[in-house]
C-alpha positions in Angstrom: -21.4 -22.3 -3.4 -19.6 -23.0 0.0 -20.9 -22.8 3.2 -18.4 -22.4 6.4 -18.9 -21.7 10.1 -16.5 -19.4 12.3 -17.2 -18.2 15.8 -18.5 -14.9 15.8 -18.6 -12.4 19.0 -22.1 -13.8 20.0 -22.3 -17.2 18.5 -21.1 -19.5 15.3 -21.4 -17.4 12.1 -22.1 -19.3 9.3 -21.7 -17.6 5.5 -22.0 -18.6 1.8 -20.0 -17.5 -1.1 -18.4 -19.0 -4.3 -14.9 -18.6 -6.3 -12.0 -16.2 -5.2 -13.9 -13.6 -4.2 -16.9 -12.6 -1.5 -18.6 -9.1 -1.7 -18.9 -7.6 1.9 -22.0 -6.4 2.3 -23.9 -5.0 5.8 -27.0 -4.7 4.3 -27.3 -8.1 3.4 -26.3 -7.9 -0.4 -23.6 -9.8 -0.8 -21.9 -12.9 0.1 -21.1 -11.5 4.1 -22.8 -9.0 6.3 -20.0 -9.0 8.9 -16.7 -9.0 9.5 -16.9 -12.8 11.4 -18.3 -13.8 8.4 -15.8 -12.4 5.6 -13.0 -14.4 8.2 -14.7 -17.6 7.5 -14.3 -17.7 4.0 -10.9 -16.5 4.4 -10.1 -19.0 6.8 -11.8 -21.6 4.7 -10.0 -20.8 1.3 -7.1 -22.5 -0.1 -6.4 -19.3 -1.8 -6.3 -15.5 -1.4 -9.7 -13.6 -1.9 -10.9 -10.8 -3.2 -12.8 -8.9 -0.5 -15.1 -6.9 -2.7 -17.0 -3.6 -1.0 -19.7 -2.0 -1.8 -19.5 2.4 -3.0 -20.3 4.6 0.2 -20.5 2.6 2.6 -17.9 3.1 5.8 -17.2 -0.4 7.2 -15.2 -1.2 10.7 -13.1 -4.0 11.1 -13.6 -5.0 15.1 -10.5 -5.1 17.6 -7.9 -8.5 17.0 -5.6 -9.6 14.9 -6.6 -11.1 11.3 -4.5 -13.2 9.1 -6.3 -12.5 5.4 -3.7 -15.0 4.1 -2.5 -12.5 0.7 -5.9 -11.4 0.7 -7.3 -7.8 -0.6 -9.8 -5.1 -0.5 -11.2 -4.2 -3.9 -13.7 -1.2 -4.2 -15.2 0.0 -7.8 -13.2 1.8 -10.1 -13.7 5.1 -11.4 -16.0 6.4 -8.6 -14.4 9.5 -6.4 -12.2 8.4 -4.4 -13.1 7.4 -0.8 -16.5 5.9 -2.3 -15.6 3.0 0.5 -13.9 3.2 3.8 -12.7 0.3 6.1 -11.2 1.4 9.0 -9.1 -0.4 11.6 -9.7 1.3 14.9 -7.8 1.0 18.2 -6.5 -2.8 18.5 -7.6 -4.2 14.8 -4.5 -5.3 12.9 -4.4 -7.1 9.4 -2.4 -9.6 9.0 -0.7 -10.6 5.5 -3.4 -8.3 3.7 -2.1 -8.0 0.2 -3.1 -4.4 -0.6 -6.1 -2.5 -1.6 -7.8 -1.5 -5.2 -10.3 0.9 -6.6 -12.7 3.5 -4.3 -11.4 2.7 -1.3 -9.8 4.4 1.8 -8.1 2.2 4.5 -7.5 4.1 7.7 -5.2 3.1 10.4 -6.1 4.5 13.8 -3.7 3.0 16.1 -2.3 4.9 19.2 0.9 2.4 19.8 1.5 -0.6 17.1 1.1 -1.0 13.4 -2.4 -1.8 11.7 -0.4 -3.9 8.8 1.7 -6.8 9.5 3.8 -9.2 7.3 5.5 -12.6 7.2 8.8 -11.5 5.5 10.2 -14.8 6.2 7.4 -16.1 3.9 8.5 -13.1 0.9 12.4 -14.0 1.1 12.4 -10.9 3.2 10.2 -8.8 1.0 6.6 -8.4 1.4 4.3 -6.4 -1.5 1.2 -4.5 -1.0 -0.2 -2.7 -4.1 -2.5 0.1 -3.9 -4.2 1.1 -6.8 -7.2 2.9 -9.4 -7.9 6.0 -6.5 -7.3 3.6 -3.6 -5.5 5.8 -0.7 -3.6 4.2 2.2 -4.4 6.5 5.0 -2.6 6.4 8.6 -5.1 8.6 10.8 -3.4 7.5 14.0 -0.3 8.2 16.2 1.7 4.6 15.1 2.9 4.1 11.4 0.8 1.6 10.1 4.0 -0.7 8.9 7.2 -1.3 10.8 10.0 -2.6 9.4 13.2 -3.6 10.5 16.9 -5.1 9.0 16.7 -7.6 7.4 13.0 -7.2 6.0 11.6 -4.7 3.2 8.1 -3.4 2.2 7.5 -2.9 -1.4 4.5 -0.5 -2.0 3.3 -0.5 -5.6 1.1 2.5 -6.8 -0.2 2.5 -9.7 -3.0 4.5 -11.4 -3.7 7.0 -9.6 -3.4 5.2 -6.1 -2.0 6.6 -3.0 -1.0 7.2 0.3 -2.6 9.8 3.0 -2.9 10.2 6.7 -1.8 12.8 9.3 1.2 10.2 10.3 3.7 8.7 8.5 2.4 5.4 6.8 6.2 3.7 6.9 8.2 3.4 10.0 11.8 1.4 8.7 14.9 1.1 10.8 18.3 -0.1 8.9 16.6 -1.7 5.8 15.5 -0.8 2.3 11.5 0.0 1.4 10.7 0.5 -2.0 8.1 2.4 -4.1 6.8 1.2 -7.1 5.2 4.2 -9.1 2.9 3.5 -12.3 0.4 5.6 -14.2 1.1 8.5 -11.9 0.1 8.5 -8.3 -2.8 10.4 -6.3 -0.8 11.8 -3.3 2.7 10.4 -1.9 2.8 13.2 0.5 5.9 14.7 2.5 6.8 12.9 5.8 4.9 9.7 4.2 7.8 7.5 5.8 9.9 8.2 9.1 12.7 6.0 10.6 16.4 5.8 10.6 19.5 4.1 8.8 17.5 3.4 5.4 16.9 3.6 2.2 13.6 4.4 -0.5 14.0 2.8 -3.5 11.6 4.5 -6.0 11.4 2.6 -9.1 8.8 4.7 -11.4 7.7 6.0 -15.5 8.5 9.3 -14.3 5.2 10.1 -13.1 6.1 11.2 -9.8 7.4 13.9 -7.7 9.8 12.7 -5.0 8.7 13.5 -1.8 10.7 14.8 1.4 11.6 12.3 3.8 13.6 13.2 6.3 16.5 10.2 8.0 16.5 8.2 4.7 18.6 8.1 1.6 16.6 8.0 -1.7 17.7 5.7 -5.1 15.7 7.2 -8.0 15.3 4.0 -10.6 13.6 5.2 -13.5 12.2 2.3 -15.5 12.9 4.2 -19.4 14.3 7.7 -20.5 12.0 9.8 -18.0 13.4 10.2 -14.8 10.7 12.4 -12.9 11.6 15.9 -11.2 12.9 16.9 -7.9 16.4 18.4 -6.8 19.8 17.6 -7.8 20.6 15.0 -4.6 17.6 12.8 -6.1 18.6 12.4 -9.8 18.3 8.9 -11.5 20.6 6.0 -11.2 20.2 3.1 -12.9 19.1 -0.5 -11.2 21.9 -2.5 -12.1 23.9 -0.1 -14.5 23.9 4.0 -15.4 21.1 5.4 -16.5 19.5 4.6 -20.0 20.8 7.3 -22.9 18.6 10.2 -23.1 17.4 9.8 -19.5 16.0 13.4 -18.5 15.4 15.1 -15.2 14.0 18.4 -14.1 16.4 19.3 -11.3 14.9 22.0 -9.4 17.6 22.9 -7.9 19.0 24.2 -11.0 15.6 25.0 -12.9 15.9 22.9 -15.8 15.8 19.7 -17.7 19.4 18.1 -17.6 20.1 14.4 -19.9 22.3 11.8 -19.1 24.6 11.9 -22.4 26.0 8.2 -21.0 28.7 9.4 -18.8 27.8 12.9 -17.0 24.4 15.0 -17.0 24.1 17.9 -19.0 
């Protein structure tokens, strides 16, 4: 057990927790009761952390900006989904969070700048954030809650039933390349989940997925085996580095029917 010290709003905040991983608790049963306190023992570790939360509780992450270091949120699995909220209001931005996992809805609510932020430089230019097992990415206010720009690229893997939500687009990318990562089928990647300009969605996926409409960006549909997912003719598969696998199938709904790649053409 470790003890460390930050400066809290009204004073030092000291905490206690042990290993990669602190459950935030503001009833008192867990490691921290406050958000000052879950930043010491991010501050303090050598490593990322798992920032565990407790089912139905709706937690608020204070106005600043917070460098988890590759941290994450992690919420039970297999309770309804939104079981745990966390979200960042007006002037609360995460810095380097690594993504989110289980019951757990993380709301952005910011009127003018993003609630997510990335060292890309740190990535090779590529930054990951996973969100997974009913966790939902949910931008409730007017600015997306990731920007990117040339030169850098978000990589959002959803897998098992994760997914994204919000009134706003999530995404915001100018000139670049953002990619979606699709396992085990996804909750909700709704219409309009991305706006920008000049780019490109890369969606590498087991063919559990429906390719949504995104307006301003031209979409690569990477398969990982023989299923190819569904949508119209514009989005069927390519392959990442060479044609499509033999046998790859696609319901183009443009047409209203399966069609196979036979290794040189579909039919």
């Amino acid at each position: 057990m470790r003890s460390v010290t930050r400066q809290g709003p009204s004073g030092p905040v000291v905490a206690q927790a042990g290993g990669d991983a602190l459950l935030w608790s503001p009833a008192g049963n867990g490691d921290a009761k406050t958000w000052p306190e879950v930043m010491a023992f991010v501050d303090a570790s050598p490593t990322p952390l798992t920032i565990w939360l407790e089912p139905f509780v709706s937690y608020s992450i204070p106005s600043g900006r917070y460098d988890l270091k590759r941290s994450c949120f992690q919420a039970e699995r297999g309770l309804a989904p939104a079981a745990a909220t966390v979200t960042l209001p007006e002037g609360s931005v995460l810095h380097e969070c690594s993504g989110i996992g289980g019951a757990v809805v993380l709301s952005g609510q910011q009127s003018a700048t993003p609630s997510l932020t990335f060292d890309y430089a740190a990535g090779g230019g590529v930054r990951l954030f996973f969100i997974e097992e009913l966790a939902v990415l949910s931008n409730d206010g007017a600015a997306p809650m990731i920007d990117v720009v040339g030169g850098e690229t978000i990589a959002l893997l959803v897998e098992r039933l994760g997914g994204l939500g919000g009134s706003t687009p999530v995404v915001r990318a100018t000139n670049t390349i953002v990619g979606m990562l699709v396992t085990h089928g996804a909750l909700s990647i709704p219409d309009g989940w991305a706006t920008g300009a000049g780019s490109v969605i890369g969606y590498l996926h087991d063919g559990s997925i429906f390719f949504p409409s995104t307006p301003g960006f031209s979409l690569v549909n990477i398969p990982f085996g023989q299923d190819g997912g569904y949508g119209p003719t514009p989005f069927r598969p390519v392959g990442l580095f060479a044609p499509p696998k033999m046998g790859c199938a696609y319901f183009d709904t443009d047409v209203g029917g399966m069609v196979w790649w036979d290794g040189g053409s579909w039919v």
